[in-house]
N, C-alpha and C positions, 0 to 999 in steps of 0.2 A: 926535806924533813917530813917524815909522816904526820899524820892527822892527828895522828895520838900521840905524840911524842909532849912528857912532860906529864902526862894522865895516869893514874891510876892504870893497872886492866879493865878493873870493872867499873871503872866511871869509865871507858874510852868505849866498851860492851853495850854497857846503859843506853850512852847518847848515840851509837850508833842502833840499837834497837828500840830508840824511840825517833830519830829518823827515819826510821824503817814504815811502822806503823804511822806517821804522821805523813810521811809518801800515799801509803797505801787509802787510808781515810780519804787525802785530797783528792786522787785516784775513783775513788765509789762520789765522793761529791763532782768531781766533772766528768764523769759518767752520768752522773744523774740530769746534770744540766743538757746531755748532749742529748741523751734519751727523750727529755719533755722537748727538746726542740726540734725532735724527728719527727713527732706524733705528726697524725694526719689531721686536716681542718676538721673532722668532724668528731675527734676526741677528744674527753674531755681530760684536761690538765692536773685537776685537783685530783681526781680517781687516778688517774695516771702514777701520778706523783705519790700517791697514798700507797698503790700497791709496788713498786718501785722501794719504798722506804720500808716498807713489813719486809719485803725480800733481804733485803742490805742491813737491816738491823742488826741481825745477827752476826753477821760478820764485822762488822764494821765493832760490834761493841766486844765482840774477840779479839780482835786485833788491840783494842785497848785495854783491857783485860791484862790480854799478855806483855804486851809494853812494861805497864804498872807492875803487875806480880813477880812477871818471871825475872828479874835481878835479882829478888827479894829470895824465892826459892833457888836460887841460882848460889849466892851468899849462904843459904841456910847450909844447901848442897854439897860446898866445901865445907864450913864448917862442921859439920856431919861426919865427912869422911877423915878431916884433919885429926877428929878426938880418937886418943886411946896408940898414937904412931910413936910416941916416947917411950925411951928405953923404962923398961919394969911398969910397964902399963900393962901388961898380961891378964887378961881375968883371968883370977883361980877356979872358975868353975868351969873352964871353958879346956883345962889342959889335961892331958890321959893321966892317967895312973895305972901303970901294969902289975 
């Protein structure tokens, strides 16, 4: 039986792209850890660590970013393109007149 079976689409979507991003995050965190335990003896850990974190910031808080929003826009997305598909939905401003 699939993973998703019983789910929604878009909850099966959801939890698979925030598994996604919650891989990726723990990924830049044992990065980080492998990183400060490469250093050499005579660097220091804290500045290390400091500039390691300025770098991955940004990523790291995109990836969550898009975790949280993008279902939300994703939902908005269909709903967007669903309006207006029903019979006599036609705008009148929108049809020729010859």
């Amino acid at each position: 039986m699939p993973p998703h079976a019983g789910l929604p689409r878009t909850a099966w979507h959801s939890s698979r792209n925030r598994a996604v991003g919650d891989a990726l995050v723990a990924a830049l965190r044992i990065a980080r850890a492998l990183y400060l335990d490469a250093l050499p003896a005579g660097a220091s850990q804290p500045t290390a660590a400091a500039v390691y974190d300025a770098l991955t910031r940004f990523p790291s808080t995109t990836v969550r970013m898009v975790v949280a929003v993008g279902p939300v826009l994703a939902l908005g997305g269909v709903e967007f393109l669903a309006v207006g598909e029903g019979p006599g939905d036609e705008d009148p401003g929108l049809t020729r007149t010859a």
